[in-house]
SEKE-968980 format. One record per residue: residue number from 1; residue in one letter; x negated, y, z negated of N, C-alpha, C in turn. Coordinates in pm, whole numbers, plus 50000, padded with zeros to 5 digits. Each point is the difference from the previous one (the first is absolute). Layout:
N
<atom NUM,"A",<X,Y,Z>,<X,Y,Z>,<X,Y,Z>>;
...
This chain:
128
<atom 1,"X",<50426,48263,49013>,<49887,50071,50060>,<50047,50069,50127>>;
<atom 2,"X",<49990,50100,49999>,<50016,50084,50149>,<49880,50040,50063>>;
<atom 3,"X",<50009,49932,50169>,<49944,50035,50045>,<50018,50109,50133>>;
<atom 4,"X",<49893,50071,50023>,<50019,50136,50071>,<49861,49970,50166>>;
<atom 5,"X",<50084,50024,50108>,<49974,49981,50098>,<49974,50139,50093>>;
<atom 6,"X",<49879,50081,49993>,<50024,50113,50111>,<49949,49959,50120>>;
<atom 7,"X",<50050,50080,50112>,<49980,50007,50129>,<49978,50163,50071>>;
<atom 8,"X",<49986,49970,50124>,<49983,50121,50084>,<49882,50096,49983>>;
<atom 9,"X",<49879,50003,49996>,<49879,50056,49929>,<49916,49957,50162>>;
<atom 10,"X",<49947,50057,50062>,<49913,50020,50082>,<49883,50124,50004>>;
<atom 11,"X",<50005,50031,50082>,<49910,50095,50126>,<50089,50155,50043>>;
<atom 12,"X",<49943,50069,50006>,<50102,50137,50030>,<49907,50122,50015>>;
<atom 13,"X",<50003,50090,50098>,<49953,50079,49992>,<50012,50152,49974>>;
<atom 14,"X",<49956,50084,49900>,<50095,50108,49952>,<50118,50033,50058>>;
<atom 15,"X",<50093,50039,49906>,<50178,50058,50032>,<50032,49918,50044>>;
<atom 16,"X",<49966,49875,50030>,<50083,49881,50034>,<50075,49965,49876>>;
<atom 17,"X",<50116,49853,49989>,<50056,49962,49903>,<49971,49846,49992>>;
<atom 18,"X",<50066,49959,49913>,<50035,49869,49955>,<50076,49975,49883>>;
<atom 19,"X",<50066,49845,50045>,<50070,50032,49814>,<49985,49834,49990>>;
<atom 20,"X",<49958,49979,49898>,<49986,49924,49901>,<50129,49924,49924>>;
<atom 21,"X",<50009,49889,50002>,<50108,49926,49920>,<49948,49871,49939>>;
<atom 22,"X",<50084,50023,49845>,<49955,49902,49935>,<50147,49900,49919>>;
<atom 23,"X",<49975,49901,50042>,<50094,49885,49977>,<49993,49973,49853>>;
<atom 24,"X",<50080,50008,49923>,<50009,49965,49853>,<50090,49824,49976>>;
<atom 25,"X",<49922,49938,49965>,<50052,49863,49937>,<50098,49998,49904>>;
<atom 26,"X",<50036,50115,49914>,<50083,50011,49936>,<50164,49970,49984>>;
<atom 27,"X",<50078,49951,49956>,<50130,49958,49990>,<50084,50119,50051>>;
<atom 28,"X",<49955,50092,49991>,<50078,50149,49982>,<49920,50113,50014>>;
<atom 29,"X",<49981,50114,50045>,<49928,50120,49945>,<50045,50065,49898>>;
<atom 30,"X",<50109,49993,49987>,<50100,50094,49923>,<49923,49995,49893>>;
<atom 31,"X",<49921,49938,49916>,<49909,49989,49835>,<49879,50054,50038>>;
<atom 32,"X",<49941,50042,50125>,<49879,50040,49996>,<49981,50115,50100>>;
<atom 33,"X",<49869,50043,49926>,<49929,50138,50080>,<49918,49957,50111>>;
<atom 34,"X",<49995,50015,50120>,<49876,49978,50085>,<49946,50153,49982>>;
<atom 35,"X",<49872,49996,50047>,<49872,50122,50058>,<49901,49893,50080>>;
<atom 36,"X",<49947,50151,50104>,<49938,49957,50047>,<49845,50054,49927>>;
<atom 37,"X",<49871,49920,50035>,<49862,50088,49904>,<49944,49983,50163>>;
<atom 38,"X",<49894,50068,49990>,<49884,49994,50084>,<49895,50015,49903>>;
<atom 39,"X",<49908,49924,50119>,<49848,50034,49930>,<49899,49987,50120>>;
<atom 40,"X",<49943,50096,49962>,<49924,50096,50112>,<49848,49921,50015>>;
<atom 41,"X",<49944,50002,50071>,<49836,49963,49992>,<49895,50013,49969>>;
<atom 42,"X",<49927,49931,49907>,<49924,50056,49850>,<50062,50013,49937>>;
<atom 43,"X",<50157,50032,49951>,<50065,50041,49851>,<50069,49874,49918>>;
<atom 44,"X",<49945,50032,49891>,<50061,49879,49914>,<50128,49958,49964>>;
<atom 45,"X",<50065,50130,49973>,<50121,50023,49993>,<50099,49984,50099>>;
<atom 46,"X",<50116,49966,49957>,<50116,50023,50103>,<50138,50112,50002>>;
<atom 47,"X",<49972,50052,50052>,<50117,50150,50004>,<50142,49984,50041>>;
<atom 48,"X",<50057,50058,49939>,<50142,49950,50021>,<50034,50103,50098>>;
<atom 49,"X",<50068,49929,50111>,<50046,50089,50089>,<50160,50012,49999>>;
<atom 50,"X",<50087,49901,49970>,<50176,50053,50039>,<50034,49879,49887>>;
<atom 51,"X",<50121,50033,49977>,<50079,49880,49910>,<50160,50044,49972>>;
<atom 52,"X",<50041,49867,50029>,<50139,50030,49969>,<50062,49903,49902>>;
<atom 53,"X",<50094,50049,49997>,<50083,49906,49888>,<50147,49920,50060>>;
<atom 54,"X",<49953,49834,49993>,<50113,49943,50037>,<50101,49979,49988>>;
<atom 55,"X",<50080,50021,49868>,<50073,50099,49957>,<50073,50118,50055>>;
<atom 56,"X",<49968,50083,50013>,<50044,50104,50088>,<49935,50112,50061>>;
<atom 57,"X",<49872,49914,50093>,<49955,50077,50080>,<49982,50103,50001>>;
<atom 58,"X",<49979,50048,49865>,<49892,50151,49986>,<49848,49944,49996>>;
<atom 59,"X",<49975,50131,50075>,<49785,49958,50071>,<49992,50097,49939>>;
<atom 60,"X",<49838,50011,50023>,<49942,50133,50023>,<49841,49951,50021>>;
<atom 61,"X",<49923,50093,50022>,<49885,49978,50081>,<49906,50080,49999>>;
<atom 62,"X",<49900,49924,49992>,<49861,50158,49945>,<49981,50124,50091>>;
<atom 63,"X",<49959,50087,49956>,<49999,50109,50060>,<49968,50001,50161>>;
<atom 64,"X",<49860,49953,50031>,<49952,49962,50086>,<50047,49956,50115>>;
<atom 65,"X",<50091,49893,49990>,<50096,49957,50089>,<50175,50072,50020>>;
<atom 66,"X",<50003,50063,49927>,<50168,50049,50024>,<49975,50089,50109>>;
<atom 67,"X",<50151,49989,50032>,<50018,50003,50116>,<49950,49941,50172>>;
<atom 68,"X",<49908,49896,49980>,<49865,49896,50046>,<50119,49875,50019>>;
<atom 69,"X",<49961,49943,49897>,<50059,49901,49945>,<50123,49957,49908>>;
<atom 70,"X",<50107,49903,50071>,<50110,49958,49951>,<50047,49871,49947>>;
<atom 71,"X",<50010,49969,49884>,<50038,49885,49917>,<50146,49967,50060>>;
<atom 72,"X",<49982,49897,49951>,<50154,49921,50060>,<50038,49873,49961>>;
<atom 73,"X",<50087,49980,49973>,<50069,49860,49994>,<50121,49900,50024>>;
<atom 74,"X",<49993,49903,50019>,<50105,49902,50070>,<50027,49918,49900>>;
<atom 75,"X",<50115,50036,49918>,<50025,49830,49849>,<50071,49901,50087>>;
<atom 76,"X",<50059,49991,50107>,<50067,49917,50075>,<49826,49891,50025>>;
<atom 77,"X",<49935,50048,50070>,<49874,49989,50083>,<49894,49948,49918>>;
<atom 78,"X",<49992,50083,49858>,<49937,49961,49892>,<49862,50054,50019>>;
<atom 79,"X",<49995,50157,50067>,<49853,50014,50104>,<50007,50177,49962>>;
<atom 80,"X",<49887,50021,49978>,<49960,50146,49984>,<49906,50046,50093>>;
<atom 81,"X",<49990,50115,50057>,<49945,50064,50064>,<49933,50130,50033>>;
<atom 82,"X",<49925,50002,50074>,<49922,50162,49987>,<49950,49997,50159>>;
<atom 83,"X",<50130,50082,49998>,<49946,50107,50156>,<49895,50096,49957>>;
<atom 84,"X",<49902,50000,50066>,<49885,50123,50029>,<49994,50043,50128>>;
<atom 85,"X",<49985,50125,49962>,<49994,50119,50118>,<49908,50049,50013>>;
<atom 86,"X",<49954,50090,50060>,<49892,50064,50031>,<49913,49988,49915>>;
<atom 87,"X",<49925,49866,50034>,<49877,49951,49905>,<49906,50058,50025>>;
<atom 88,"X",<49909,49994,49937>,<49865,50092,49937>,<49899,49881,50016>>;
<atom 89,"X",<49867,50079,50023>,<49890,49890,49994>,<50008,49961,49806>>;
<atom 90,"X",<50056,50096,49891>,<49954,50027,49921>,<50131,49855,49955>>;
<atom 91,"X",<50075,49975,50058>,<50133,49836,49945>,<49871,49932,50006>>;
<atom 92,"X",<49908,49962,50095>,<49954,49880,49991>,<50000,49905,49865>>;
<atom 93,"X",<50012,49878,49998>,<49980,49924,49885>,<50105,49883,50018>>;
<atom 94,"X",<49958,49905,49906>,<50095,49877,49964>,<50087,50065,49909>>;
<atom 95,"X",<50180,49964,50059>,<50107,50012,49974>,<50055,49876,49946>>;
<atom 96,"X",<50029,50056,49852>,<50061,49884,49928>,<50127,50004,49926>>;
<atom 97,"X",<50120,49915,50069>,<50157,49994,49946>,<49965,49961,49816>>;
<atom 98,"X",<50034,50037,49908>,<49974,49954,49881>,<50240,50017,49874>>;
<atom 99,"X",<49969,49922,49954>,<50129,50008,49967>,<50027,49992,49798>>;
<atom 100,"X",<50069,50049,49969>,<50023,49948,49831>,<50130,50040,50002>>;
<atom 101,"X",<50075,49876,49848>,<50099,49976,49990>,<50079,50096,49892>>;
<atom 102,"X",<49950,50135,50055>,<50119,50118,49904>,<49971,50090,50157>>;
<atom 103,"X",<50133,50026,49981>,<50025,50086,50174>,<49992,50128,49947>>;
<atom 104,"X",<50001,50014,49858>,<49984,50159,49984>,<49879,50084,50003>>;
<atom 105,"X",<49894,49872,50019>,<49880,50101,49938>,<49921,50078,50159>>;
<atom 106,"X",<50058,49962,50116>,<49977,50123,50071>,<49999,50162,49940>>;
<atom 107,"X",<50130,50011,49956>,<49991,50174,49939>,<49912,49989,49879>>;
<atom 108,"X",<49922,49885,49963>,<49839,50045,49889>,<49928,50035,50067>>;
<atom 109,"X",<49968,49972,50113>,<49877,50009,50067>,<49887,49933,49998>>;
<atom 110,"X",<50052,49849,49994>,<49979,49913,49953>,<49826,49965,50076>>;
<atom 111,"X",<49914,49942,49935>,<49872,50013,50110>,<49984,49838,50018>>;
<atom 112,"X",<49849,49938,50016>,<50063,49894,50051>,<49977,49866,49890>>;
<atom 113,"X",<49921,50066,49902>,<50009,49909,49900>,<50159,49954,49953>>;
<atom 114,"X",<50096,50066,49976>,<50158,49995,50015>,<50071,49891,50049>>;
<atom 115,"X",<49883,49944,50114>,<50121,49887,50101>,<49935,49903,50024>>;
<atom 116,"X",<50081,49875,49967>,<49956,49863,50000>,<49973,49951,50120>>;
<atom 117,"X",<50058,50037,50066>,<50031,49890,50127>,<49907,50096,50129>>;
<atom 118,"X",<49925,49902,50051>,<49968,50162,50110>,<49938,49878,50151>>;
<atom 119,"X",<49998,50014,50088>,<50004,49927,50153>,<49879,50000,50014>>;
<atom 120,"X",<49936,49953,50129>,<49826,49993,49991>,<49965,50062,50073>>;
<atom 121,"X",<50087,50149,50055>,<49939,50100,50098>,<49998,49958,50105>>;
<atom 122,"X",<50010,50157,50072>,<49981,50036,50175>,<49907,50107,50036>>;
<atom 123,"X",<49945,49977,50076>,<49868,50071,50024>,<50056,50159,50084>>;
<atom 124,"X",<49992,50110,50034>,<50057,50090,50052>,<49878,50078,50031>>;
<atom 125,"X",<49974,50016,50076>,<49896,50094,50097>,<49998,50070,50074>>;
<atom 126,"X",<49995,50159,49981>,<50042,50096,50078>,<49852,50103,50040>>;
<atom 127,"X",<50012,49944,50150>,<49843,50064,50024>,<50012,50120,50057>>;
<atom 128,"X",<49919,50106,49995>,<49971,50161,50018>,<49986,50013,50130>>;
């Protein structure tokens, strides 16, 4: 069972930053994909915002956030991350590290039914 630990999720007020890291229980990354989802307030759904592959660290990241926001990872550390930049009232939402055990399916575009494993969120609030 892997478990997934995020951090760094507060308070911020537009064009401010923060970045987010999430601790993976895992033996290794090298077998798996992290992404990060959000989910916004009122929405049912959760949107995939960045994901990489542990493996070899190819990301990519929804429209919305590129160039915003940067995926990242540490296999020494066992810890993924997401710098945000010039946040938007419109990031607000619970940020959730979520993980599955094929590192390739980042380049599917994988959504979040896709991934087993997912952390119990960080709250991120970016007020106007």
């Amino acid at each position: 069972q892997v478990q997934l630990v995020e951090s760094g999720g507060g308070l911020v007020q537009t064009g401010g930053s923060l970045r987010l890291s999430c601790a993976v229980s895992a033996a290794t990354l090298d077998t798996y994909a992290i992404a990060w989802f959000r989910q916004a307030p009122g929405k049912e759904e959760r949107e995939r915002v960045s994901c990489i592959s542990g493996r070899s660290g190819v990301a990519n990241s929804e429209d919305s956030v590129k160039g915003r926001f940067t995926i990242s990872k540490d296999n020494a550390g066992k810890t993924v991350s997401l710098q945000m930049n010039a946040l938007k009232p419109e990031d607000t939402a619970i940020y959730y590290c979520a993980a599955e055990a094929r590192d390739y399916i980042c380049s599917d575009w994988a959504a979040a039914r896709d991934f087993r494993y997912w952390g119990q969120g960080t709250q991120v609030t970016v007020s106007s």
